[in-house]
C-alpha positions as CSV (number, residue, x, y, z in Angstrom):
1,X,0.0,0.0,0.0
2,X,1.1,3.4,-0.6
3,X,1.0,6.2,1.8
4,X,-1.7,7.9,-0.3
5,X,-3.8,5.2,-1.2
6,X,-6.5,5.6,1.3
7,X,-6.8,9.6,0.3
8,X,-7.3,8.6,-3.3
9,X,-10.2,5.7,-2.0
10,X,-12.3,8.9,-1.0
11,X,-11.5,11.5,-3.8
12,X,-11.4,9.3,-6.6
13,X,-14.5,8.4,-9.0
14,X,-15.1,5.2,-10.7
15,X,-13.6,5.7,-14.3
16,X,-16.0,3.1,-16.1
17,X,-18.6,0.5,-15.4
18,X,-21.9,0.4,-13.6
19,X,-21.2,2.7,-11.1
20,X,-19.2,5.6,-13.3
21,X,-18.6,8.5,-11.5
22,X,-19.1,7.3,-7.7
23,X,-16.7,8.0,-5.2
24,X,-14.6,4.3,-4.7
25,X,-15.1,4.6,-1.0
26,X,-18.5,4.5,-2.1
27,X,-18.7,1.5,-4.0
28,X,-21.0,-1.0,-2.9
29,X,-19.6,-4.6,-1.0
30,X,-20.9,-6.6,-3.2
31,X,-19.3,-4.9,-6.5
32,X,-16.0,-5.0,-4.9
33,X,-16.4,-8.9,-4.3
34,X,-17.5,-9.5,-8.0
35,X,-14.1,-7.7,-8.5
36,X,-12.3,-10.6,-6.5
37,X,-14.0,-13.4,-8.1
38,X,-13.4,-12.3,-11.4
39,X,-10.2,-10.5,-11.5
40,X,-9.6,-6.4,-10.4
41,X,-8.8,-4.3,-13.6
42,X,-4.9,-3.8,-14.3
43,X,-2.9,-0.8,-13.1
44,X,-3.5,1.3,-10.2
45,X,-7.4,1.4,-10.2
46,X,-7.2,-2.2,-9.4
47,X,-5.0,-2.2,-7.0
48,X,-7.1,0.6,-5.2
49,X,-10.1,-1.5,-5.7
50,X,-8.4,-4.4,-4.1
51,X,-7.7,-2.6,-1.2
52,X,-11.4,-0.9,-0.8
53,X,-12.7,-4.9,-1.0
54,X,-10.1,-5.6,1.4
55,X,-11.3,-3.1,3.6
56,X,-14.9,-3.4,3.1
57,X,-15.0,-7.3,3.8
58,X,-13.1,-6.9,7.0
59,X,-15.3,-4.1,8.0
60,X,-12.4,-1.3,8.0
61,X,-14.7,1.1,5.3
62,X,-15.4,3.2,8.7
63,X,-12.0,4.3,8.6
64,X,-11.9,6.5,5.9
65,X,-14.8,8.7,7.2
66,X,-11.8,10.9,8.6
67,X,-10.4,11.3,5.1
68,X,-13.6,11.8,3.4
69,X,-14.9,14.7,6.3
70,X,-11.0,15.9,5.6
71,X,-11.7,15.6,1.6
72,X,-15.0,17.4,1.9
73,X,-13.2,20.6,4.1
74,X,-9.6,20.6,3.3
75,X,-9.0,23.6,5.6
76,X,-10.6,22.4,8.8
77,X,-13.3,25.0,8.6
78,X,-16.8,24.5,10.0
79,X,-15.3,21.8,12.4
């Protein structure tokens, strides 16, 4: 994993499929596991996917909340 990986889970969009455009932290569980069965996409959007599936099957999704209130308000304000 790299140090930024988690940052680009909440800021990044889904570049294709049935869920274009949603936020990867977003992604439903059960999309990520059809990833797992049949094989995550090559390059870096799979290996970010992998992770999210990771997360999201051992329950971890809560911890990017932080990220994505941090996303949301890069400057703190309103907090």
């Amino acid at each position: 994993m790299h140090p930024d990986d988690l940052e680009k889970l909440v800021t990044w969009q889904m570049p294709f499929g049935k869920y274009k455009g949603r936020l990867l932290a977003d992604l439903p569980g059960h999309y990520l596991n059809w990833f797992a069965r049949t094989g995550f996409p090559p390059g870096e959007i799979g290996r970010l996917l992998a992770l999210l599936q990771e997360m999201d099957h051992n329950g971890l999704k809560p911890l990017l909340n932080p990220l994505r209130d941090k996303s949301v308000n890069p400057e703190g304000r309103g907090l």
